[in-house]
C-alpha positions as CSV (number, residue, x, y, z in Angstrom):
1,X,-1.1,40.4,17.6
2,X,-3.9,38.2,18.6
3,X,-6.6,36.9,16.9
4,X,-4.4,38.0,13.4
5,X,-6.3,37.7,10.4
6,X,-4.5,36.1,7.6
7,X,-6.6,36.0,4.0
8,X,-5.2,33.5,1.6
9,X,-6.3,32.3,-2.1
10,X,-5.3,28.8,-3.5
11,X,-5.0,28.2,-6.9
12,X,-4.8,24.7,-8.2
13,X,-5.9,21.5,-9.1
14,X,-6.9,18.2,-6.9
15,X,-3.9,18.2,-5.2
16,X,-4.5,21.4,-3.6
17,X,-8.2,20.6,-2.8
18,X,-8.6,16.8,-2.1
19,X,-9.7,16.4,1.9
20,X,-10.0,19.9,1.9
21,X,-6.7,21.1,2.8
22,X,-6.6,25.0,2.6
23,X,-10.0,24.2,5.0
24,X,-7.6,22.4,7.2
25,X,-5.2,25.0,7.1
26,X,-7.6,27.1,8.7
27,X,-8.7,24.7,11.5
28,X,-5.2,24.3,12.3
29,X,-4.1,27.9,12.8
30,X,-7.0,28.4,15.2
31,X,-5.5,25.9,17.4
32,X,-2.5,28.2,18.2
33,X,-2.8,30.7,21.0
34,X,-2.8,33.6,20.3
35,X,-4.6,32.4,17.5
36,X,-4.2,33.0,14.0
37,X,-7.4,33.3,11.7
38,X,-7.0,32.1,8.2
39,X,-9.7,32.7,5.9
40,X,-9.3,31.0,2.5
41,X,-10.9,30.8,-0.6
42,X,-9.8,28.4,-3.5
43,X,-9.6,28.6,-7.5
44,X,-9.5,24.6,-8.5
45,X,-10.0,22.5,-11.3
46,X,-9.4,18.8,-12.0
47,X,-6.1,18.0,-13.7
48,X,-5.9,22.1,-14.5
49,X,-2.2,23.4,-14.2
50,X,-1.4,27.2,-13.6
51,X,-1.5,28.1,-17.8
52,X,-5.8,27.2,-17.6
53,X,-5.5,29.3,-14.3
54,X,-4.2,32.2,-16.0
55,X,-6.5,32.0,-18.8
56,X,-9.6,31.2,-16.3
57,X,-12.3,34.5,-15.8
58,X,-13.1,33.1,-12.5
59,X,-9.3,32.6,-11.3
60,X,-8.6,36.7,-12.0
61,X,-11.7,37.7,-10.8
62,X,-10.6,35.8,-7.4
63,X,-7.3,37.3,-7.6
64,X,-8.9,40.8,-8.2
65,X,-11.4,40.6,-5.8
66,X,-9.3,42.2,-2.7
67,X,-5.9,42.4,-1.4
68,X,-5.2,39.1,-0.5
69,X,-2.3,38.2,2.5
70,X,-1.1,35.5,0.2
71,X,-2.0,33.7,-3.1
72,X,-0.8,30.4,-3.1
73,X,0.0,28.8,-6.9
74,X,-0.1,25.4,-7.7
75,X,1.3,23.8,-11.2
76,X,-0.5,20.2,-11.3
77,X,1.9,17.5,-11.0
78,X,3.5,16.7,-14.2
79,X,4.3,20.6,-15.6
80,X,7.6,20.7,-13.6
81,X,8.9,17.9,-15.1
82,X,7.4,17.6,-18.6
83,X,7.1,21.4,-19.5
84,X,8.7,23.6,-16.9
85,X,8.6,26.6,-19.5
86,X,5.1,26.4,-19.8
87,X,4.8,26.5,-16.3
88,X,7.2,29.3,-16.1
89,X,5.0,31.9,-18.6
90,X,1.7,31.0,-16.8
91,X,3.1,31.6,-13.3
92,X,5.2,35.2,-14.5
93,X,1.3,36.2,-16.2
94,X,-0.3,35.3,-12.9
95,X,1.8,36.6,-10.5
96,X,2.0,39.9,-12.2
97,X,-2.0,40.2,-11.7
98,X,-0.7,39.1,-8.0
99,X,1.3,42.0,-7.5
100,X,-1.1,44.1,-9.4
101,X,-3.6,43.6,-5.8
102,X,-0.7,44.1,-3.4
103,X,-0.8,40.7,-2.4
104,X,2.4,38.1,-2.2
105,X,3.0,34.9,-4.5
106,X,3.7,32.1,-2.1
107,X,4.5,28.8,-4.9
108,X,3.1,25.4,-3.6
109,X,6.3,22.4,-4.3
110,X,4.1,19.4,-5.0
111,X,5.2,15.6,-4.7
112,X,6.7,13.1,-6.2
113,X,4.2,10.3,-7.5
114,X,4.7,6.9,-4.5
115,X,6.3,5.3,-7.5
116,X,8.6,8.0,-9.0
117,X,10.9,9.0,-6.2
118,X,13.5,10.0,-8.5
119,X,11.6,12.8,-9.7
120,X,11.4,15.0,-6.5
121,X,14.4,16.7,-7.4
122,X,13.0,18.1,-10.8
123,X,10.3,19.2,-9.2
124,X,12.2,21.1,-6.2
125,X,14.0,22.2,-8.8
126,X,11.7,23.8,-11.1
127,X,9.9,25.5,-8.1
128,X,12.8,27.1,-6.8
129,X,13.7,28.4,-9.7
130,X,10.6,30.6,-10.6
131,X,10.2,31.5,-6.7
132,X,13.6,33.1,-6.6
133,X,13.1,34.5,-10.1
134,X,9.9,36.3,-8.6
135,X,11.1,37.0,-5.3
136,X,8.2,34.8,-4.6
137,X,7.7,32.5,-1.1
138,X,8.0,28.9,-1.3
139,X,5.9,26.5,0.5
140,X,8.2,23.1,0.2
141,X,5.9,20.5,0.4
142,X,7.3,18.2,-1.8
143,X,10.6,18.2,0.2
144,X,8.8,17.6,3.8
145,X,6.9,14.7,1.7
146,X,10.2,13.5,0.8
147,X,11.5,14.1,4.4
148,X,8.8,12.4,5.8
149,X,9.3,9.1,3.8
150,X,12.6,8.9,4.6
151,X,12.2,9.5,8.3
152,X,8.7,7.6,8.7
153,X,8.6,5.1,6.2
154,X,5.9,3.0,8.1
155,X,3.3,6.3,7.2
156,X,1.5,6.0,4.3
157,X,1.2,9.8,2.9
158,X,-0.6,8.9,-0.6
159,X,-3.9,8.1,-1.2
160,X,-4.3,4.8,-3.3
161,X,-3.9,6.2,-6.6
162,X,-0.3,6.9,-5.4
163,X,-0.3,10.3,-6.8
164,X,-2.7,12.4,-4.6
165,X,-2.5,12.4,-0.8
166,X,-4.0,10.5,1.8
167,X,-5.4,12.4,4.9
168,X,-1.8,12.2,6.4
169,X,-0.1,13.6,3.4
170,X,-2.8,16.3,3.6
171,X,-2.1,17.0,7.1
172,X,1.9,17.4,6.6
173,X,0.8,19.8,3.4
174,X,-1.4,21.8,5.8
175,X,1.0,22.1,8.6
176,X,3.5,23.1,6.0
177,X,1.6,25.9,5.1
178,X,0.6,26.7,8.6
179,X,4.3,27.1,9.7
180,X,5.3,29.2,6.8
181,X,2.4,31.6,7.4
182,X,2.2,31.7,11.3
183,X,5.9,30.8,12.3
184,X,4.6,28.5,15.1
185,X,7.1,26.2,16.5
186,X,6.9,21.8,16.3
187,X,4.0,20.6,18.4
188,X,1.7,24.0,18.4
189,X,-0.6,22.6,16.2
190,X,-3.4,19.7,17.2
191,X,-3.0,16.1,16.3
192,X,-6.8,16.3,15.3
193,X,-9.0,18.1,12.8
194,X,-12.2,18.2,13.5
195,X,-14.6,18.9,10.3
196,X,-18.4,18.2,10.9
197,X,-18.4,17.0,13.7
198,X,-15.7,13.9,12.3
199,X,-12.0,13.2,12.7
200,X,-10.4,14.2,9.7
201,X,-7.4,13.3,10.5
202,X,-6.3,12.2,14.7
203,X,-2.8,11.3,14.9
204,X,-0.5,9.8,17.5
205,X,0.9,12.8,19.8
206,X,4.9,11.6,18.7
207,X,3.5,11.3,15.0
208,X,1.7,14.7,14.6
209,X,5.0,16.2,16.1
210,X,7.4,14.9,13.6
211,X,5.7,15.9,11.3
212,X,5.1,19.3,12.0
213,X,9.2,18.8,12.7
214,X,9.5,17.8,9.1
215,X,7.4,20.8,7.5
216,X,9.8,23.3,10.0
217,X,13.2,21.7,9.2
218,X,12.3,22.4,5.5
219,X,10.9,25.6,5.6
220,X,14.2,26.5,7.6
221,X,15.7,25.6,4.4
222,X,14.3,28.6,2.1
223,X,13.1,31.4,4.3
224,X,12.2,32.0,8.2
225,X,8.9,31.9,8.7
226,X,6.8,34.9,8.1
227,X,5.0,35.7,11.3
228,X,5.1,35.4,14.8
229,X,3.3,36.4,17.5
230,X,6.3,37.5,19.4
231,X,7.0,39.8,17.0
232,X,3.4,41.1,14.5
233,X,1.3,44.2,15.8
């Protein structure tokens, strides 16, 4: 189906909206033919994980206020590590209300800290767990991130705190999400996002397709993708 309509709602902290990545998600989907039309909104705090979500007024009312395609859910960094149980309760509460609209949990799998490698695997883990426990969708991030240093370890994903992510790592996270929702194949999406009038991000040709490689190969992994426009309408 062209011109498919696709509305999504992000709920985070920084790592979901630093350079404006559900924005970029939409710029991105709109540079697939037939194009796919994104529309996002975003519930976000500073350093909130997914237990202040599902206590937040503003984060239900979002959830409640239609029948969103998809509700993305994103624990802040440290919760799948430290406290997964915590994590656990506060994504069962919210994706209950999820359900509640008609709409589908997809789980955002964050990164490992530059520094902390090692920890990747917790994480995966922890995320995997409550999607299958939920029947939810998994978006894994943290494993193309992973991917991606392994495979490219001349790009610098992070920003300079070493936790968050740089433009690049915000472009691999958005393409991620792209794939999984769209189903486009490697190289469908631009090297470039545009926002006011400014390069966001502009990436070598080879680069931009690697990683949009990357964020296929492990989306391959967990589920197909979603939606294709061989196959919707």
């Amino acid at each position: 189906m062209k011109n498919k309509r696709i509305d999504i709602l992000f709920i985070g902290n920084s790592h979901t909206y630093l350079h404006h990545m559900p924005q970029m998600v939409d710029i991105l989907a709109q540079t697939k033919r037939p194009v796919f039309r994104i529309h996002s909104d975003q519930a976000v705090g500073e350093g909130v994980d997914l237990q202040w979500h599902a206590k937040d007024d503003k984060t239900r009312s979002l959830i409640a206020a239609r029948a969103w395609d998809f509700v993305v859910l994103q624990e802040r960094s440290g919760g799948p590590v430290e406290n997964p149980s915590v994590m656990f309760t506060a994504a069962r509460r919210l994706d209950c209300l999820i359900r509640d609209q008609g709409s589908r949990t997809v789980f955002f799998m964050t990164w490992a800290n530059r520094n902390r490698p090692e920890t990747q695997a917790a994480i995966a883990g922890a995320y995997v767990k409550i999607s299958r426990e939920l029947r939810a969708l998994l978006a894994p991030v943290g494993l193309a991130w992973q991917q991606a240093r392994t495979d490219l370890p001349d790009l610098d994903l992070y920003h300079p705190d070493g936790r968050h992510a740089g433009r690049i790592g915000t472009y691999l996270t958005a393409c991620t999400f792209v794939h999984l929702f769209t189903g486009v194949v490697p190289g469908a999406l631009s090297r470039q996002v545009l926002m006011d009038g400014r390069a966001k991000v502009d990436l070598p040709h080879r680069t931009a397709h690697r990683l949009q490689q990357i964020a296929c190969n492990q989306l391959a992994a967990f589920k197909s993708p979603l939606l294709s426009p061989d196959t919707t309408g």
